[in-house]
PDB file of N, CA, C and O in Angstrom:
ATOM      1  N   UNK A   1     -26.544  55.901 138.637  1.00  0.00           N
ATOM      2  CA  UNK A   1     -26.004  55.788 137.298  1.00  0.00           C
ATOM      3  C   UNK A   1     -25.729  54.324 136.964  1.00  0.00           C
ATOM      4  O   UNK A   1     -26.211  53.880 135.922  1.00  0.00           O
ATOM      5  N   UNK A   2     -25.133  53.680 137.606  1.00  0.00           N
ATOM      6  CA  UNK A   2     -24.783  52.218 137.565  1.00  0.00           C
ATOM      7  C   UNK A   2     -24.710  51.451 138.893  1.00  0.00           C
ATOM      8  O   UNK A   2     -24.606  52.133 139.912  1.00  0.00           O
ATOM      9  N   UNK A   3     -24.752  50.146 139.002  1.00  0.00           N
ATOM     10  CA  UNK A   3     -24.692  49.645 140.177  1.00  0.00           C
ATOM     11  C   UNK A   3     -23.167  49.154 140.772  1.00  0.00           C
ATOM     12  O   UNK A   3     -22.504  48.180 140.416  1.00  0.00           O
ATOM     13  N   UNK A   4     -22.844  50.211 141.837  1.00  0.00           N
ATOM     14  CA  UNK A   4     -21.334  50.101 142.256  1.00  0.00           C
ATOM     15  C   UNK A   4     -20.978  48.933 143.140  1.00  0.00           C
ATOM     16  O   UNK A   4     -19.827  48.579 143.394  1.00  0.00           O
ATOM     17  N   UNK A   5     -22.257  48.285 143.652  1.00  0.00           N
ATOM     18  CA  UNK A   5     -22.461  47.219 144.925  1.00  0.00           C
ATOM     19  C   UNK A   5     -21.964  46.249 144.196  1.00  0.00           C
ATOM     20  O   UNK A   5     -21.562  45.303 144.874  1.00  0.00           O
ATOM     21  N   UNK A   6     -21.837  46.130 142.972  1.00  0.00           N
ATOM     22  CA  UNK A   6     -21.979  44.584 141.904  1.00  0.00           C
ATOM     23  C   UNK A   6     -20.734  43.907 142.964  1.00  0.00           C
ATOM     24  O   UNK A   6     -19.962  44.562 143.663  1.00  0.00           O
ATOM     25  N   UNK A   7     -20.802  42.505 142.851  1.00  0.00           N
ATOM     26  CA  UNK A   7     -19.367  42.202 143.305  1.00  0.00           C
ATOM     27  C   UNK A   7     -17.816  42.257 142.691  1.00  0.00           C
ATOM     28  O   UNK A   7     -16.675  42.272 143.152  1.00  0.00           O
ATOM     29  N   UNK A   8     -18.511  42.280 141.256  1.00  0.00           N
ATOM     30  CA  UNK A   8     -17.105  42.933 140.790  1.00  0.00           C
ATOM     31  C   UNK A   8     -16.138  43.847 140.897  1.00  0.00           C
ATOM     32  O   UNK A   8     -14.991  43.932 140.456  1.00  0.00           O
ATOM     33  N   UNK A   9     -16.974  44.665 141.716  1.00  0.00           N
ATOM     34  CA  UNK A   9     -16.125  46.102 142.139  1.00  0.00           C
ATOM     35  C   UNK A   9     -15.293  45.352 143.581  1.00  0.00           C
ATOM     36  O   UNK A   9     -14.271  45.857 144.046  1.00  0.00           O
ATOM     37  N   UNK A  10     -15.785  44.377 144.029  1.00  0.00           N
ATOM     38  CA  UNK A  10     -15.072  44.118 145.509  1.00  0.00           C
ATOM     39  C   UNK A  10     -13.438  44.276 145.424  1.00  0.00           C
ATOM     40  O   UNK A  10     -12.866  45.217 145.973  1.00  0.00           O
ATOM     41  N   UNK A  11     -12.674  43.154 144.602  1.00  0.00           N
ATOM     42  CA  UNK A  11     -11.231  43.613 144.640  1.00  0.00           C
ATOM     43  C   UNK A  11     -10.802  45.000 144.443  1.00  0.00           C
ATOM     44  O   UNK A  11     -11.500  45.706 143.715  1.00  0.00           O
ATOM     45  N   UNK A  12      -9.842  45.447 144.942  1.00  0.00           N
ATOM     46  CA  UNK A  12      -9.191  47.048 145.376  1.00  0.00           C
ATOM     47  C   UNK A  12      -8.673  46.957 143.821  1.00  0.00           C
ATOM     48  O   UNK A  12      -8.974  47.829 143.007  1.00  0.00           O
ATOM     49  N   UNK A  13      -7.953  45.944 143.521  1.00  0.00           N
ATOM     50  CA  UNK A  13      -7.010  46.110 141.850  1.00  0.00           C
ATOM     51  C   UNK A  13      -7.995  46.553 141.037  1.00  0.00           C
ATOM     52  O   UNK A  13      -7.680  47.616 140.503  1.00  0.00           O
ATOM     53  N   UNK A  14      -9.348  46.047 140.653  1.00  0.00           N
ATOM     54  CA  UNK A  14     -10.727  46.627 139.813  1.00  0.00           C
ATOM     55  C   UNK A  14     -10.580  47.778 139.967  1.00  0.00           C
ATOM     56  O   UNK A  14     -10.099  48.391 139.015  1.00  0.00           O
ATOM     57  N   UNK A  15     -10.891  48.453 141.074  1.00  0.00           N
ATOM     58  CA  UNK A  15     -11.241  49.899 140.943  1.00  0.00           C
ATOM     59  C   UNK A  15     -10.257  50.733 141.124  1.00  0.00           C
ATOM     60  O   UNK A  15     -10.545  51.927 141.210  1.00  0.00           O
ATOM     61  N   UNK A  16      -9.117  50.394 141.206  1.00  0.00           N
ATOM     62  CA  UNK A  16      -7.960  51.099 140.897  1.00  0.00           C
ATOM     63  C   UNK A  16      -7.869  51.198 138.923  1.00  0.00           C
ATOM     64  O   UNK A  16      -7.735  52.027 138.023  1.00  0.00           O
ATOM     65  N   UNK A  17      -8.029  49.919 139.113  1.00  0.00           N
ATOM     66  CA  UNK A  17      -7.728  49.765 137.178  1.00  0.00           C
ATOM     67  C   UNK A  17      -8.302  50.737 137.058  1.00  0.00           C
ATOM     68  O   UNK A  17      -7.733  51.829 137.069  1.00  0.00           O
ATOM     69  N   UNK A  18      -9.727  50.574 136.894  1.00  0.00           N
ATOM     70  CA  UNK A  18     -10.455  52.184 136.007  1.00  0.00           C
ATOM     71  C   UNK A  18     -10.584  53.273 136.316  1.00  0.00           C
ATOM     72  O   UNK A  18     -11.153  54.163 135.683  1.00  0.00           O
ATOM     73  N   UNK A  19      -9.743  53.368 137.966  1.00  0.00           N
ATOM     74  CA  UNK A  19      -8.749  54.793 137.832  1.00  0.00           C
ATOM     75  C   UNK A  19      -8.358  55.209 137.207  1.00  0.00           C
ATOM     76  O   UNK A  19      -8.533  56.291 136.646  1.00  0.00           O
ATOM     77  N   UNK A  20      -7.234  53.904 137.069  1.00  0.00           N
ATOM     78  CA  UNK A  20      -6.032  54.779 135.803  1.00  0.00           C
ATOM     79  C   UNK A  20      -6.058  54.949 134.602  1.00  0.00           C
ATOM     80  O   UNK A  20      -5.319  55.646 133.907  1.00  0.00           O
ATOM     81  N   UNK A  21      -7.321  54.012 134.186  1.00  0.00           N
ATOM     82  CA  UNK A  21      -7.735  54.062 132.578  1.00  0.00           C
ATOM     83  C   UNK A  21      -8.522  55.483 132.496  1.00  0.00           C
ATOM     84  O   UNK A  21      -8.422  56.131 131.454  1.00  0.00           O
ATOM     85  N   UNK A  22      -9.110  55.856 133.310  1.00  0.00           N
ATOM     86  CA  UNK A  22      -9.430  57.217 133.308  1.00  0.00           C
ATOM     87  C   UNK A  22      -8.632  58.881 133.359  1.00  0.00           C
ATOM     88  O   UNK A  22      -8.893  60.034 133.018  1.00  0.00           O
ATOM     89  N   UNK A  23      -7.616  58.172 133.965  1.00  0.00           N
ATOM     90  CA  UNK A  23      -5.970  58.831 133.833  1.00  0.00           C
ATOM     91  C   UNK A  23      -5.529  58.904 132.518  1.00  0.00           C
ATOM     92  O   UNK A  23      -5.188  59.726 131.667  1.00  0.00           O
ATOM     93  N   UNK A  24      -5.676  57.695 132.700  1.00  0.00           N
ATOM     94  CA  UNK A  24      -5.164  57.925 130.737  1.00  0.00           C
ATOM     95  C   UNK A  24      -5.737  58.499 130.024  1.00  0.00           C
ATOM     96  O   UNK A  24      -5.217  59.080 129.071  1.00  0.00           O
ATOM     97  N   UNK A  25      -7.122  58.504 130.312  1.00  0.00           N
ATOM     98  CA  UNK A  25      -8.046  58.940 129.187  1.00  0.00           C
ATOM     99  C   UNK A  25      -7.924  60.321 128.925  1.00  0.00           C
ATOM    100  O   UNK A  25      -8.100  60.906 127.857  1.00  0.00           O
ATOM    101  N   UNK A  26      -7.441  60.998 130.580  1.00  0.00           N
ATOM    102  CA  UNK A  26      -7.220  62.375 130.566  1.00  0.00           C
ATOM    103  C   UNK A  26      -5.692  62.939 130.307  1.00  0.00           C
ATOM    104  O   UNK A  26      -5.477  64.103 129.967  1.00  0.00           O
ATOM    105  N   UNK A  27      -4.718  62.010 130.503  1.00  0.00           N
ATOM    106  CA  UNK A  27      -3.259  62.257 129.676  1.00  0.00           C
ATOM    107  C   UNK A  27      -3.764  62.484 128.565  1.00  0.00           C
ATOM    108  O   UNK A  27      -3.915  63.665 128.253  1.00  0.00           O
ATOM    109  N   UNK A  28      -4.118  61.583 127.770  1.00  0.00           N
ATOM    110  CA  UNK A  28      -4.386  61.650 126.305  1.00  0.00           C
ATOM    111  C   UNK A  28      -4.577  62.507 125.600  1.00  0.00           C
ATOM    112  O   UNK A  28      -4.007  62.931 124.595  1.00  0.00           O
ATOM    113  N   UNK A  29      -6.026  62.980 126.539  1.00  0.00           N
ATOM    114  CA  UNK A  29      -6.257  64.492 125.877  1.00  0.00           C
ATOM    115  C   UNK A  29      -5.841  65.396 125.952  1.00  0.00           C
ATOM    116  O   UNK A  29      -6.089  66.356 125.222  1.00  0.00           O
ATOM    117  N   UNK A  30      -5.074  65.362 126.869  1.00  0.00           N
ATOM    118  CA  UNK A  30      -4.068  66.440 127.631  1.00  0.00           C
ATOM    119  C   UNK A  30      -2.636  66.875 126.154  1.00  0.00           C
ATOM    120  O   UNK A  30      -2.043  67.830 125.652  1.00  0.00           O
ATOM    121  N   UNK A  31      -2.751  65.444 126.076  1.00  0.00           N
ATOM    122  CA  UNK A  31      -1.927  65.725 124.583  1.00  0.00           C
ATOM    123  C   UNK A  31      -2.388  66.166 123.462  1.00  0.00           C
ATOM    124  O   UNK A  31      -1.683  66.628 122.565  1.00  0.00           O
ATOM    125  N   UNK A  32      -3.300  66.082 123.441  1.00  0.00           N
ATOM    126  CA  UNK A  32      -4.231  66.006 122.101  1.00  0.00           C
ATOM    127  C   UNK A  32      -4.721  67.546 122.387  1.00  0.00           C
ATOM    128  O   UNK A  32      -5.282  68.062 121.421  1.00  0.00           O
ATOM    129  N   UNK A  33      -4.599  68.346 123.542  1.00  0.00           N
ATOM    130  CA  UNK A  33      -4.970  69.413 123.209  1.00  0.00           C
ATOM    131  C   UNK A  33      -6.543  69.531 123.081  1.00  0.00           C
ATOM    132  O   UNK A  33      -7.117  70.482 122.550  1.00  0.00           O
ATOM    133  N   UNK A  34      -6.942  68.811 123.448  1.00  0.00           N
ATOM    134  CA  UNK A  34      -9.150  68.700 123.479  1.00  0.00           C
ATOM    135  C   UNK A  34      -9.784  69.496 125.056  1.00  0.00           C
ATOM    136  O   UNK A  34     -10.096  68.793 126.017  1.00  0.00           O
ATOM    137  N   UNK A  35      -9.872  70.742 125.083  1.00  0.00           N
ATOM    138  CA  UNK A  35     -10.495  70.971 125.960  1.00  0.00           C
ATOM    139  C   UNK A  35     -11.680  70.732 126.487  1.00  0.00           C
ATOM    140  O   UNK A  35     -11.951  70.826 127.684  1.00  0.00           O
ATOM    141  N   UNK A  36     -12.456  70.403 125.568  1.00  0.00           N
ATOM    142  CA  UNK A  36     -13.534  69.880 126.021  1.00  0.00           C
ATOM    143  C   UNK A  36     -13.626  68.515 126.715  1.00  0.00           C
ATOM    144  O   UNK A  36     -14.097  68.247 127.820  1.00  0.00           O
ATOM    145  N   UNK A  37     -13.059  67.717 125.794  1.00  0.00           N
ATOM    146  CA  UNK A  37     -13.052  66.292 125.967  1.00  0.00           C
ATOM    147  C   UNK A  37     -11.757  66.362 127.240  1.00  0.00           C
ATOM    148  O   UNK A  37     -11.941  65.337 127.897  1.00  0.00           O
ATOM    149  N   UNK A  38     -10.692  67.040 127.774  1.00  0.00           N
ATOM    150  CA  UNK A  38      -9.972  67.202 129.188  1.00  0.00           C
ATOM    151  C   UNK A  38     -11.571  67.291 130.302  1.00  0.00           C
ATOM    152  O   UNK A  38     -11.935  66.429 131.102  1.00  0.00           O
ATOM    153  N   UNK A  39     -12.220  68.540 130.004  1.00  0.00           N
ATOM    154  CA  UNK A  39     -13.021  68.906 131.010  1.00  0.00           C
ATOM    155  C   UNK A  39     -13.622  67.368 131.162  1.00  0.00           C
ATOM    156  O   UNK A  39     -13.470  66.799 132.243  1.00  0.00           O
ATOM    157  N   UNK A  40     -14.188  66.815 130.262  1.00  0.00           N
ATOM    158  CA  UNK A  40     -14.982  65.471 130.607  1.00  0.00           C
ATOM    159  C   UNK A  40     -14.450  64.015 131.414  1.00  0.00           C
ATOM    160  O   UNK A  40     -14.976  63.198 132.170  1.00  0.00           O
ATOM    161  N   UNK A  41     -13.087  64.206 130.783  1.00  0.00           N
ATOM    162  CA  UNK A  41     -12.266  62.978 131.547  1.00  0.00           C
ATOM    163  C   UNK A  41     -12.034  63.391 132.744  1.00  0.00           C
ATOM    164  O   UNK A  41     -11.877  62.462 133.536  1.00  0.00           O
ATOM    165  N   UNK A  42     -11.944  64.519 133.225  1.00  0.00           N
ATOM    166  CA  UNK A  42     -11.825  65.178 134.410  1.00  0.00           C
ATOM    167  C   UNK A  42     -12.411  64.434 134.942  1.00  0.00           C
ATOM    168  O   UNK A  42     -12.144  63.342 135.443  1.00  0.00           O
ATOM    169  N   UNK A  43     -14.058  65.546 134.772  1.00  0.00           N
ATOM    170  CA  UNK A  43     -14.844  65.018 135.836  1.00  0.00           C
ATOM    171  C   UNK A  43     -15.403  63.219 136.077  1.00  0.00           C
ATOM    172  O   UNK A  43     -15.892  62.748 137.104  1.00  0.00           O
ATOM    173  N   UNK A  44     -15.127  62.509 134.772  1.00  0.00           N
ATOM    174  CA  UNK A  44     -15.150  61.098 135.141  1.00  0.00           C
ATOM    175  C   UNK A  44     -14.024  60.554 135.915  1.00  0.00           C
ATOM    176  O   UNK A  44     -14.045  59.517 136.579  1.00  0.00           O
ATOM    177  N   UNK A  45     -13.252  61.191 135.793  1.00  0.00           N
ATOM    178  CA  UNK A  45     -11.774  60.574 136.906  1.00  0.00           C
ATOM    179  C   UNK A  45     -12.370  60.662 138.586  1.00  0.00           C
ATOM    180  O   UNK A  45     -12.421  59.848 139.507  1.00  0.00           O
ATOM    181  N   UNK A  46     -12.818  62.255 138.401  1.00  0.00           N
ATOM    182  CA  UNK A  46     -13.005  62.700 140.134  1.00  0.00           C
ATOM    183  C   UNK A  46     -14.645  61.920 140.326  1.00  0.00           C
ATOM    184  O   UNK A  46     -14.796  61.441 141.450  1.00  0.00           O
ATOM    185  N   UNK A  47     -15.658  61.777 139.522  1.00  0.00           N
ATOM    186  CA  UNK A  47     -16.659  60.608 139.813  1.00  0.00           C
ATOM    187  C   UNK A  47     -15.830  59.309 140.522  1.00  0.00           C
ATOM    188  O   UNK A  47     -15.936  58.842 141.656  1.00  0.00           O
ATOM    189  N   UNK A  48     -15.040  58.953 139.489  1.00  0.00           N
ATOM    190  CA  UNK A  48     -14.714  57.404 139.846  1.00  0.00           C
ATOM    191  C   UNK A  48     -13.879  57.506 140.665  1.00  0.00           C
ATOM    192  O   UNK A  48     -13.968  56.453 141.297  1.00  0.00           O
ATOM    193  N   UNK A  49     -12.846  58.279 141.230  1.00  0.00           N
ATOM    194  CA  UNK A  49     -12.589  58.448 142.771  1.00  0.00           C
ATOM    195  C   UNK A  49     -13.279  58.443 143.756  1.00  0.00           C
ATOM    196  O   UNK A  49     -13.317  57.663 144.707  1.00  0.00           O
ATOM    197  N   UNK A  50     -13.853  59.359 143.519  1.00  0.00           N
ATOM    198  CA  UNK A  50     -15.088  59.581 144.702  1.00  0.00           C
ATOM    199  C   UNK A  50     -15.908  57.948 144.926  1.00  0.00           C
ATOM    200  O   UNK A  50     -15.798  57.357 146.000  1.00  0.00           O
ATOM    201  N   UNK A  51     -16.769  57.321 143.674  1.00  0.00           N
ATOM    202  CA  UNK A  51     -17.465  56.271 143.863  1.00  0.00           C
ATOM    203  C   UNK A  51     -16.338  55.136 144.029  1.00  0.00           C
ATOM    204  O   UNK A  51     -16.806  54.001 144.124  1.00  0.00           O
ATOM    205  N   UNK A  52     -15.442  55.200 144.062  1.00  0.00           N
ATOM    206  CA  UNK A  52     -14.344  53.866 144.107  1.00  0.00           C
ATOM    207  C   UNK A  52     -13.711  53.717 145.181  1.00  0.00           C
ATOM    208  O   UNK A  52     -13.631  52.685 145.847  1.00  0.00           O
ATOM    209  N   UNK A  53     -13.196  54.830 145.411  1.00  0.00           N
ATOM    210  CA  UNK A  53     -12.361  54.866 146.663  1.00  0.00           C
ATOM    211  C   UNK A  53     -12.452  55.346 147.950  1.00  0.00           C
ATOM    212  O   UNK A  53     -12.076  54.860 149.016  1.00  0.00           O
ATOM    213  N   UNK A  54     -13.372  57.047 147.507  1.00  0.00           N
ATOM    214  CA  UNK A  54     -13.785  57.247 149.178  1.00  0.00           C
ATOM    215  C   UNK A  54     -14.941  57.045 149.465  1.00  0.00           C
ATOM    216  O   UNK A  54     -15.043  57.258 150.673  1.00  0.00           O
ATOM    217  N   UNK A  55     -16.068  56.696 148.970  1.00  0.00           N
ATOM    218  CA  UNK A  55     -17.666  56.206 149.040  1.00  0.00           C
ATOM    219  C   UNK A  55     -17.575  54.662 149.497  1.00  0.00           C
ATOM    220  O   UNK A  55     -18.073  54.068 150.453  1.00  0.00           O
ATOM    221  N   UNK A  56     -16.806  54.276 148.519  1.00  0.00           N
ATOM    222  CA  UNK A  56     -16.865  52.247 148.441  1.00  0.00           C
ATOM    223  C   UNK A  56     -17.043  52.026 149.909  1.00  0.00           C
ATOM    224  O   UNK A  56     -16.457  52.423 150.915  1.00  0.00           O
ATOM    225  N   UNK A  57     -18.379  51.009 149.592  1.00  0.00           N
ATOM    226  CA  UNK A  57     -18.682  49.856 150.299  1.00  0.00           C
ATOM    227  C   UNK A  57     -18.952  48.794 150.209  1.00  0.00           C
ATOM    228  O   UNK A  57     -20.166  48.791 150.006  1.00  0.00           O
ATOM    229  N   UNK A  58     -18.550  47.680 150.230  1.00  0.00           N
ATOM    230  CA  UNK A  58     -18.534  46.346 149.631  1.00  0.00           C
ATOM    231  C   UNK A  58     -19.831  45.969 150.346  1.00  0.00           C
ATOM    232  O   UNK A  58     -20.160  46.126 151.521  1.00  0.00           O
ATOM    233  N   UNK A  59     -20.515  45.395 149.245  1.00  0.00           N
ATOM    234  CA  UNK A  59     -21.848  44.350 149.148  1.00  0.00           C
ATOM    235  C   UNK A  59     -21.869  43.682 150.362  1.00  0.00           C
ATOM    236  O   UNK A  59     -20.881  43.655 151.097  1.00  0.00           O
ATOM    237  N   UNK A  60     -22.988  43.105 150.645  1.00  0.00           N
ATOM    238  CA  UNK A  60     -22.898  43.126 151.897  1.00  0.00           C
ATOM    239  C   UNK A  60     -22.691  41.209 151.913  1.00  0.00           C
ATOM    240  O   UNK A  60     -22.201  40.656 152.897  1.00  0.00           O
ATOM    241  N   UNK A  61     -23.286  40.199 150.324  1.00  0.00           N
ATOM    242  CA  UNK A  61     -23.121  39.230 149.686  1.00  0.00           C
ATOM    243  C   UNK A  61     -22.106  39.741 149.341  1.00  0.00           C
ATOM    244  O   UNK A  61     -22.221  40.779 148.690  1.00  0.00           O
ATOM    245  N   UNK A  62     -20.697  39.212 149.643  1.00  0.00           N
ATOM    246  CA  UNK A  62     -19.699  39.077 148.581  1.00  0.00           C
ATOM    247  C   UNK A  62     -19.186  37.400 147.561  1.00  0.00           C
ATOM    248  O   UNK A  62     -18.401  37.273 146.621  1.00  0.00           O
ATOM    249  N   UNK A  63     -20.057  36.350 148.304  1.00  0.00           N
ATOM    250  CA  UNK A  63     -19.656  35.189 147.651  1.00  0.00           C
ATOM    251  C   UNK A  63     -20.093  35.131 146.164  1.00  0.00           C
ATOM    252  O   UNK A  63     -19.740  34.280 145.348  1.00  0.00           O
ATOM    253  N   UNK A  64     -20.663  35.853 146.019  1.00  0.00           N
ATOM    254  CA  UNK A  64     -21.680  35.698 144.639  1.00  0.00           C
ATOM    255  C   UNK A  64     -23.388  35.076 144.412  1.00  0.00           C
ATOM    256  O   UNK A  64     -24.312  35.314 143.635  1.00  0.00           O
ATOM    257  N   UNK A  65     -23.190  34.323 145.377  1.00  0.00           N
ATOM    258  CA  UNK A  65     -24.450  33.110 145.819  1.00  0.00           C
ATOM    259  C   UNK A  65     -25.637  34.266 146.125  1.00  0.00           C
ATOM    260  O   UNK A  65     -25.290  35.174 146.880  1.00  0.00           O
ATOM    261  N   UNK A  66     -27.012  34.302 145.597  1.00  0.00           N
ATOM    262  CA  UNK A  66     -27.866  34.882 145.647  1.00  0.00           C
ATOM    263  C   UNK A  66     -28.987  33.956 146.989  1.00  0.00           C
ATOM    264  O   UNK A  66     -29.404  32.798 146.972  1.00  0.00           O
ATOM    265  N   UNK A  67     -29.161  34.948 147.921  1.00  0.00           N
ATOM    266  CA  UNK A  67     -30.467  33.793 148.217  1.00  0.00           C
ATOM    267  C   UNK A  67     -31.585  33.809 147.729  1.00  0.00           C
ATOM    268  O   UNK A  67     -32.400  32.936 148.027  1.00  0.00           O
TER     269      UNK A  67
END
């Protein structure tokens, strides 16, 4: 779907952030009463767990420097 290796994902604070923005996304709707749009933030929350936190593997280049 996207490339998770980028080095931007390396710091732990990054992929925590769009944890919780995904948290939110699903509070939100949670308020808002959108079942559909709950079911969807769902499953993007438990994606980006899964690819963030228990999958992650940091690049194997982390300086940035390409050879």
């Amino acid at each position: 779907m996207f490339d998770n290796k980028h080095p931007w994902f390396v710091p732990l604070y990054r992929r925590v952030l769009i944890i919780a923005v995904c948290f939110l996304w699903l509070v939100v709707e949670s308020i808002a009463n959108q079942p559909f749009w709950q079911i969807i933030s769902f499953a993007v929350l438990i994606y980006a767990i899964w690819t963030f936190l228990y999958t992650y593997e940091p690049p194997e280049n982390t300086s940035g420097k390409q050879d």
